[in-house]
MDTraj code that builds the backbone (N, CA, C; nanometers):
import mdtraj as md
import numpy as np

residues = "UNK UNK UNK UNK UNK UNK UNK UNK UNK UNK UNK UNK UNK UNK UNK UNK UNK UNK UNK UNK UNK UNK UNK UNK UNK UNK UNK UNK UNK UNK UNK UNK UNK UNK UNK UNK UNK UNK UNK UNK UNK UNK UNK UNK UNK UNK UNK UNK UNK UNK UNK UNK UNK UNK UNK UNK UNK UNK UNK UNK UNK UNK UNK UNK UNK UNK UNK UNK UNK UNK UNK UNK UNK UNK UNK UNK UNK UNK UNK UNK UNK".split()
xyz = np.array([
    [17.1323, 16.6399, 6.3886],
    [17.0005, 16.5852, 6.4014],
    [16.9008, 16.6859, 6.3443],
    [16.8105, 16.6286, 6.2751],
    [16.7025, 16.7328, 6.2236],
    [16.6014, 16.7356, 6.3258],
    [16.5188, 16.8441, 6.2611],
    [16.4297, 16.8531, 6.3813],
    [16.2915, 16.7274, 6.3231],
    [16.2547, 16.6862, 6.2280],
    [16.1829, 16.5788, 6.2388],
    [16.2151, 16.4430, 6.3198],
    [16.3917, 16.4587, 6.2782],
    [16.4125, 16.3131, 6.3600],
    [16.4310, 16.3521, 6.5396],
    [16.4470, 16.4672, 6.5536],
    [16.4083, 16.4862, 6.7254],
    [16.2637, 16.4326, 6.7458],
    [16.1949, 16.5129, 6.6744],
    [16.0509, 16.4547, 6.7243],
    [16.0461, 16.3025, 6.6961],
    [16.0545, 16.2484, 6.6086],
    [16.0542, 16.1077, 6.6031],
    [16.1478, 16.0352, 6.7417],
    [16.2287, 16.0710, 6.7677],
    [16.2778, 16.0232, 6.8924],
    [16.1963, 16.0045, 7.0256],
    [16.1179, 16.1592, 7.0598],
    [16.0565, 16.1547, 7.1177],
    [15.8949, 16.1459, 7.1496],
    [15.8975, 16.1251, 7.0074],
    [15.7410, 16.0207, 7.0139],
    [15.7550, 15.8598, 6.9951],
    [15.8750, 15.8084, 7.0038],
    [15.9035, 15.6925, 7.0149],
    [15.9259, 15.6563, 7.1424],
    [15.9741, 15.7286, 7.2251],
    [16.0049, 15.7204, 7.3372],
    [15.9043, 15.7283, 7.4167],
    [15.8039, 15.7862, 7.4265],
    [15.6766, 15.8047, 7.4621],
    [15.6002, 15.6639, 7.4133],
    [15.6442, 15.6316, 7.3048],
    [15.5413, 15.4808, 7.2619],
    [15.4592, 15.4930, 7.1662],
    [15.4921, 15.6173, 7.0841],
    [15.3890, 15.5807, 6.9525],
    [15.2738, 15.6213, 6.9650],
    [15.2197, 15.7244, 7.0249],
    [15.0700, 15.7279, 7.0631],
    [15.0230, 15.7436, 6.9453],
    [14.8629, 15.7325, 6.9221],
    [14.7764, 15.7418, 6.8262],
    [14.8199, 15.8744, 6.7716],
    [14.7900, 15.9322, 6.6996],
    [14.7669, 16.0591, 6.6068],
    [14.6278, 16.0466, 6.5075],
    [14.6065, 16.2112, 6.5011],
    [14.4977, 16.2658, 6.4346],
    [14.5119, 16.4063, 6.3687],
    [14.4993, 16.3996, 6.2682],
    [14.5187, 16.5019, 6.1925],
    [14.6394, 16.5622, 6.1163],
    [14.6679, 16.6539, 6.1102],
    [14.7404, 16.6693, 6.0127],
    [14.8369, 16.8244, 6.0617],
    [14.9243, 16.8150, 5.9662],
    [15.0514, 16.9813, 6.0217],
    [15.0195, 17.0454, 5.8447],
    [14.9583, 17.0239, 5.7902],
    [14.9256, 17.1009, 5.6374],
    [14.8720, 17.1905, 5.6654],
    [14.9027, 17.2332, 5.7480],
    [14.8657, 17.4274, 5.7711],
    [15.0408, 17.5156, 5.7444],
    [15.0976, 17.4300, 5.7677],
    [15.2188, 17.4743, 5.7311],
    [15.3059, 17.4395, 5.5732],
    [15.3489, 17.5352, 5.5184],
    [15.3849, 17.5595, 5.3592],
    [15.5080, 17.4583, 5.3144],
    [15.5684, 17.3854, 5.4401],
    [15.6409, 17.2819, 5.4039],
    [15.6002, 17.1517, 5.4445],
    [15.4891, 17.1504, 5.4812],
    [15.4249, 17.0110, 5.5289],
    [15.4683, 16.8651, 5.4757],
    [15.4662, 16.9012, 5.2855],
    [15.4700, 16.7922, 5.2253],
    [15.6738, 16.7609, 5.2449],
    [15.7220, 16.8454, 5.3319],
    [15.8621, 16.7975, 5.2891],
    [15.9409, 16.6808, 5.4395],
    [15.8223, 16.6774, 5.4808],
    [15.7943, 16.5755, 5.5991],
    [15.8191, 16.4351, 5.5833],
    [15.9291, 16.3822, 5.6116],
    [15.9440, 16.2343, 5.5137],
    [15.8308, 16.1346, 5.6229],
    [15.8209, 16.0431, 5.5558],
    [15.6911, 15.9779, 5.5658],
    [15.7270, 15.8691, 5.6734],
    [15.8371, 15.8396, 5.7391],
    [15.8935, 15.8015, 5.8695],
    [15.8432, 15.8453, 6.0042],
    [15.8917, 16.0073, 5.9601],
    [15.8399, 16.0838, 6.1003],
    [15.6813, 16.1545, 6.0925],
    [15.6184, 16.1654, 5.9701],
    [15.4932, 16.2176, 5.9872],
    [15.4489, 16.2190, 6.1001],
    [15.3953, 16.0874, 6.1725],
    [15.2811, 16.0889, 6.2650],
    [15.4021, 16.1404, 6.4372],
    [15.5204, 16.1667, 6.4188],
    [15.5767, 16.2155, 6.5062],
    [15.5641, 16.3552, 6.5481],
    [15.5895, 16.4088, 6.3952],
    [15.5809, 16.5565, 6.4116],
    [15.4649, 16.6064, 6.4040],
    [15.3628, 16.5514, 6.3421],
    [15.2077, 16.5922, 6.3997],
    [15.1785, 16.5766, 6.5518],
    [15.2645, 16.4765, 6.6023],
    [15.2597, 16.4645, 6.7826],
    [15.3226, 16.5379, 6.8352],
    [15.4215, 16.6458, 6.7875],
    [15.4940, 16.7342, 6.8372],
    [15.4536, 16.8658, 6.8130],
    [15.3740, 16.9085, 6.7067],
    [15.3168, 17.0148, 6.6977],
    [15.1552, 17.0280, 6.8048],
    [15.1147, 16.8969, 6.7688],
    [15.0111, 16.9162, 6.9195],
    [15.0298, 16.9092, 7.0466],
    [15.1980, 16.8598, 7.0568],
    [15.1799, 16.8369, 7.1834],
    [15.2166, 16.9785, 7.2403],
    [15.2813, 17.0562, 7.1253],
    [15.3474, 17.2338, 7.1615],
    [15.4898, 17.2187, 7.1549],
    [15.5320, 17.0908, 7.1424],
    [15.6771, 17.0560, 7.1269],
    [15.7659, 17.1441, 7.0510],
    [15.7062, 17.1363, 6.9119],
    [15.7774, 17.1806, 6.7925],
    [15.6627, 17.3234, 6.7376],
    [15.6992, 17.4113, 6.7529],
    [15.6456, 17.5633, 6.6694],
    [15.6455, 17.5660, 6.5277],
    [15.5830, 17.6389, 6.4651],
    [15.5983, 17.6901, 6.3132],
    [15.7800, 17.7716, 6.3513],
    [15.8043, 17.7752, 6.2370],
    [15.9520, 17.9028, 6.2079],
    [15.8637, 17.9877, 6.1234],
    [15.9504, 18.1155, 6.0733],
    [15.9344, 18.2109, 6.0216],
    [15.8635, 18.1260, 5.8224],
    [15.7459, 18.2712, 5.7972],
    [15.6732, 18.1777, 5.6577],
    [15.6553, 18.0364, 5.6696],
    [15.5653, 18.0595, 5.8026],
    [15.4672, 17.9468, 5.7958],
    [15.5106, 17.8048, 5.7995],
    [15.6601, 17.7521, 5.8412],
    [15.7029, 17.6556, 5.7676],
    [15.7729, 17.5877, 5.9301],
    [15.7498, 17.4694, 5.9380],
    [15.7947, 17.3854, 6.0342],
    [15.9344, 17.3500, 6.0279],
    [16.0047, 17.3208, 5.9070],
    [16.2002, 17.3011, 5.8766],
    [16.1874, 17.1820, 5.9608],
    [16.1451, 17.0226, 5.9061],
    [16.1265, 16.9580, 5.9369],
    [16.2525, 16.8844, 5.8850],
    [16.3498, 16.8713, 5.7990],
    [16.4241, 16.8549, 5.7581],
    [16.5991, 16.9337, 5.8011],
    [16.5380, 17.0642, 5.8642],
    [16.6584, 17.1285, 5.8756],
    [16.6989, 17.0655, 6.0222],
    [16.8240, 17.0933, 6.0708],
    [16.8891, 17.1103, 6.1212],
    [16.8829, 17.1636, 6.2748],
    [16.8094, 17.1128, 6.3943],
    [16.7614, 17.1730, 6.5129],
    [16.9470, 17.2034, 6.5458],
    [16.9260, 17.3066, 6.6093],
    [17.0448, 17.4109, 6.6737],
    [16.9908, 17.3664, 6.8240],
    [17.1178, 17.4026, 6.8785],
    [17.1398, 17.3508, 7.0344],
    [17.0180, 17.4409, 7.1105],
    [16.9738, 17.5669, 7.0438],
    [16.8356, 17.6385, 7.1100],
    [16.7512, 17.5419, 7.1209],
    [16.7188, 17.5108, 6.9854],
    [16.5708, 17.4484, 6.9315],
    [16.5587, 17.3354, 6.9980],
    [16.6843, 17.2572, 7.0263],
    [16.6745, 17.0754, 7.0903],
    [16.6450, 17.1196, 7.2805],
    [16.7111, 17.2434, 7.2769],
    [16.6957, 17.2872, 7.4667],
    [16.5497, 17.3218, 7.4639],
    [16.4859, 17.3947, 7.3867],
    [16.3386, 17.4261, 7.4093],
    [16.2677, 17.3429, 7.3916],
    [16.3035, 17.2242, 7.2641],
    [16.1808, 17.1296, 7.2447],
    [16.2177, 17.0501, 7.3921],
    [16.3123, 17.0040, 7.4858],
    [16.3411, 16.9055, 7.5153],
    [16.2521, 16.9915, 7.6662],
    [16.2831, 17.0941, 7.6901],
    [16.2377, 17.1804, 7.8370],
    [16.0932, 17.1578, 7.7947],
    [16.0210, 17.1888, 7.6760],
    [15.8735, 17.1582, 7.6849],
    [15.8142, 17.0232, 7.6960],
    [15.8975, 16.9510, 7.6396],
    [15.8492, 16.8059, 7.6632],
    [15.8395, 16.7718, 7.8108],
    [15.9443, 16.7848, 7.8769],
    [15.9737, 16.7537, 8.0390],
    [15.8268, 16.8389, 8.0992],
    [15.8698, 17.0039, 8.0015],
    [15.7220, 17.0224, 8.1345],
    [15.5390, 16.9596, 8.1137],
    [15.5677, 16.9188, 7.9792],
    [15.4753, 16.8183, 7.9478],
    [15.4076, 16.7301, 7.9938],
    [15.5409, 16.6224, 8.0275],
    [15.5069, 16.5421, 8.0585],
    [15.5131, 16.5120, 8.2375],
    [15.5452, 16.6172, 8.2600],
    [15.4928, 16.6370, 8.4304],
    [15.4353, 16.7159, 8.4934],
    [15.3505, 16.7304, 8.4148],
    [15.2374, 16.7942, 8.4342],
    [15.1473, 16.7073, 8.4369],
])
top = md.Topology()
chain = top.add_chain()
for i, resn in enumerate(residues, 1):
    res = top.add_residue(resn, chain, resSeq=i)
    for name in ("N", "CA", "C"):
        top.add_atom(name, md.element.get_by_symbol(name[0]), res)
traj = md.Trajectory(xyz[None], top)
């Protein structure tokens, strides 16, 4: 699973909320397929998903069993809160 399509999971699951703005602060922005855009802009605001090392989100790569345990522990404390 990549890490765009995690976030797309779990901004689907949530229901799609609105979005605003944009993740083009980061140097791979444009490699964001146009499916999950408004996901992973919901995951970078929500604190879900971090920059990686040079500025770059790896929206395409490959989430490791770390990356899916941290995004998934921040979401939970997220959303009960």
């Amino acid at each position: 699973m990549t890490r765009e399509q995690l976030a797309a999971m779990l901004y689907r699951y949530v229901g799609s909320p609105a979005v605003s703005g944009t993740v083009g602060d980061y140097s791979d922005a444009d490699s964001i397929s146009s499916w999950a855009s408004d996901a992973m802009v919901w995951a970078v605001q929500e604190g879900l998903i971090a920059g990686m090392g040079e500025n770059t989100l790896n929206p395409q790569g490959t989430a490791t069993r770390t990356q899916v345990a941290a995004i998934l522990q921040r979401f939970i404390e997220n959303k009960m809160a």
